[in-house]
C-alpha positions as CSV (number, residue, x, y, z in Angstrom):
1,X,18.8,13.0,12.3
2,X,17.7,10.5,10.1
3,X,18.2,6.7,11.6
4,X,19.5,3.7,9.0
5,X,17.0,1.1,7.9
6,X,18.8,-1.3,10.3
7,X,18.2,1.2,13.5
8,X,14.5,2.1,11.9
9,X,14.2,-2.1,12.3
10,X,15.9,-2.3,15.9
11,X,13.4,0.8,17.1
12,X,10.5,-0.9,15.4
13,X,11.1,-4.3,17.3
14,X,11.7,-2.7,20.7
15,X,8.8,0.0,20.8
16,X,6.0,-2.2,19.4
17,X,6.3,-6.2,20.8
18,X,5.4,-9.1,18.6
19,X,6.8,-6.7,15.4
20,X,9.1,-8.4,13.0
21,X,10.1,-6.1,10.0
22,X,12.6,-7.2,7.6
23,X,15.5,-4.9,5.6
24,X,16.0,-5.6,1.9
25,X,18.2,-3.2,0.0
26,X,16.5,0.0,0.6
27,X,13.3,-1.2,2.2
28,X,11.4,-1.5,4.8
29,X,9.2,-4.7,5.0
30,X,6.1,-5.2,7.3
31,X,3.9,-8.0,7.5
32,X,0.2,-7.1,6.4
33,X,-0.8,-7.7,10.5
34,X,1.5,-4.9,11.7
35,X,1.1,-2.7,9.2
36,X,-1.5,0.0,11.0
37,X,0.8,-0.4,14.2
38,X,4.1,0.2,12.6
39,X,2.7,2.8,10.8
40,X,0.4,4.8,13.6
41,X,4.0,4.5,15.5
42,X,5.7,6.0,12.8
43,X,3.7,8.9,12.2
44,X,3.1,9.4,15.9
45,X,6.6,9.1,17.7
46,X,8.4,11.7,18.0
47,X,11.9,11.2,16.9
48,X,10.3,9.8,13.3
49,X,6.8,12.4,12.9
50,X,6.4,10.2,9.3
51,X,3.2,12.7,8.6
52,X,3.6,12.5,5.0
53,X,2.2,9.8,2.4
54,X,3.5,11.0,-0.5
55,X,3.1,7.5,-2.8
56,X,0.6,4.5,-2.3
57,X,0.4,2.0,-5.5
58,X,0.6,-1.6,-5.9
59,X,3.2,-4.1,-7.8
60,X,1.9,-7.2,-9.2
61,X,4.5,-10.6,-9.0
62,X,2.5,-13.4,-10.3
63,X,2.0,-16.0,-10.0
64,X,2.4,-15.7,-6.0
65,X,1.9,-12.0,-4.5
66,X,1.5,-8.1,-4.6
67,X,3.1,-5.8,-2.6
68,X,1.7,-2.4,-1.6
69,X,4.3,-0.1,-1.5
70,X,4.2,3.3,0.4
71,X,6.3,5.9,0.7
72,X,6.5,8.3,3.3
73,X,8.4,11.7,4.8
74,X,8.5,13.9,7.3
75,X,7.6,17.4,6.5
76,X,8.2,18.2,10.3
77,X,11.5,16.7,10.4
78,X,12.4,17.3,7.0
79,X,13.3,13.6,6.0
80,X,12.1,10.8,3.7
81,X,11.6,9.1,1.5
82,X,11.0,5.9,3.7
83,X,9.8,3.0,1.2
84,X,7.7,0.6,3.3
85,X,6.3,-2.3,1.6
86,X,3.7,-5.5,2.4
87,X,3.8,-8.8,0.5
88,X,0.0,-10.0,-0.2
89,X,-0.8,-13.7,-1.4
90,X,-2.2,-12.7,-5.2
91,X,-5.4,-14.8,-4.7
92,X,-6.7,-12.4,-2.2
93,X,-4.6,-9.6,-1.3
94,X,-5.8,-7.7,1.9
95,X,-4.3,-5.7,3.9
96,X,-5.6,-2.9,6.3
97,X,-6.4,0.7,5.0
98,X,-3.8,3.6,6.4
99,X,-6.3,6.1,5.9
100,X,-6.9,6.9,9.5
101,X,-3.7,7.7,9.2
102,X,-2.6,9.6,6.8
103,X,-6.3,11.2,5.0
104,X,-4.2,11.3,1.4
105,X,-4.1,7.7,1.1
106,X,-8.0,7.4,0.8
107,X,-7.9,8.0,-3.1
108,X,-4.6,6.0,-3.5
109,X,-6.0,2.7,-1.9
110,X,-9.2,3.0,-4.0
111,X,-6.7,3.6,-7.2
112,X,-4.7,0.3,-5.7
113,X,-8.1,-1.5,-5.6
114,X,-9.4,-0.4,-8.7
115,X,-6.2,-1.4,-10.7
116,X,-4.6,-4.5,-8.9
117,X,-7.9,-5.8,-7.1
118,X,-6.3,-4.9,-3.7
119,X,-8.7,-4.6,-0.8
120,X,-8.1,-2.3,2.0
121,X,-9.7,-3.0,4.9
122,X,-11.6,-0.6,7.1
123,X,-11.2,2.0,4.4
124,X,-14.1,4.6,4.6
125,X,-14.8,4.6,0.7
126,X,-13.7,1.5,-1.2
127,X,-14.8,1.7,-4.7
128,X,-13.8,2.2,-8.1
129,X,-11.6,5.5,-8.6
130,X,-10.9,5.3,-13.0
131,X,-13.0,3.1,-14.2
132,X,-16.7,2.2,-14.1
133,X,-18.5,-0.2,-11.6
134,X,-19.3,-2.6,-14.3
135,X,-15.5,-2.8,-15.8
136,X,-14.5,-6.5,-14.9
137,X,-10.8,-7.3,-13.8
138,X,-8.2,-5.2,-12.8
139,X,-5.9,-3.8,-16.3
140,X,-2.7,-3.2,-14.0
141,X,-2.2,-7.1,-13.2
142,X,0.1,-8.7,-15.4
143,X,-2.3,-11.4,-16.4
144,X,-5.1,-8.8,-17.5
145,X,-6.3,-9.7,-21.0
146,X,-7.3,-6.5,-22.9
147,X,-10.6,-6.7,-24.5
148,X,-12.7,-4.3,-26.2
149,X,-14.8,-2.5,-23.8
150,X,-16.5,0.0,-26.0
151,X,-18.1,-3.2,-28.1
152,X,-21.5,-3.4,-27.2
153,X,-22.9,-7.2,-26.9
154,X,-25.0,-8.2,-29.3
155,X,-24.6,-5.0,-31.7
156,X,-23.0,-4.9,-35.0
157,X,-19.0,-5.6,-34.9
């Protein structure tokens, strides 16, 4: 059976030491540091078996932060959604790369990066996924300013 956020939270704290997750509303909030632990546990344990990333994607707060939100399931146990999220400062959001564990969230960071400017530590691949190596900024933060990229410089307007 399916646990409550508030158990989910109570396991968490008592199977990995030094973890702190927080419950608001319908989410589950790690800190950036335990992400790979909580997760790894997650997916491993089995009364969870959270083998499923179905969602990866980014939300930008300015001015202060972005959070990386994931949601995940349980195709063994037939459960989910489980929305995890992690806070990031906005000046330099990093956070560790889940692709070791779960192999679907390889082109879903790099879409993260590409649009929000989130880097993903220790991911195997991290480069732009939609747009070209020379676009400049990140057109999913609110503060993106829209220019014409199809101008060439110095040609006729």
């Amino acid at each position: 059976m399916w646990a409550s956020l508030d158990e989910l939270k109570s396991v968490l704290e008592q199977q990995l030491p030094g973890v702190t997750v927080t419950v608001e509303g319908a989410v589950l909030y790690v800190e950036p540091k335990n992400l790979v632990s909580v997760c790894r546990y997650l997916k491993d344990s089995e009364r969870f078996r959270l083998d499923y990333l179905a969602n990866l994607t980014a939300v930008d707060y300015p001015p202060e932060r972005i959070e990386v939100v994931y949601h995940v399931y349980s195709m063994d146990k037939k459960h989910g959604p489980l929305p995890l999220k992690v806070r990031l400062p906005r000046a330099e959001p990093k956070v560790a790369s889940v692709t070791p564990i779960w192999r679907g969230a390889e082109f879903q960071e790099r879409e993260a990066y590409d649009l929000y400017g989130v880097i993903f530590e220790g991911h195997p691949d991290l480069r732009r996924i939609l747009l070209w190596d020379g676009f400049q900024g990140h057109p999913m933060r609110k503060d993106y300013v829209v220019e014409d990229q199809n101008v060439l410089e110095g040609g006729p307007a």
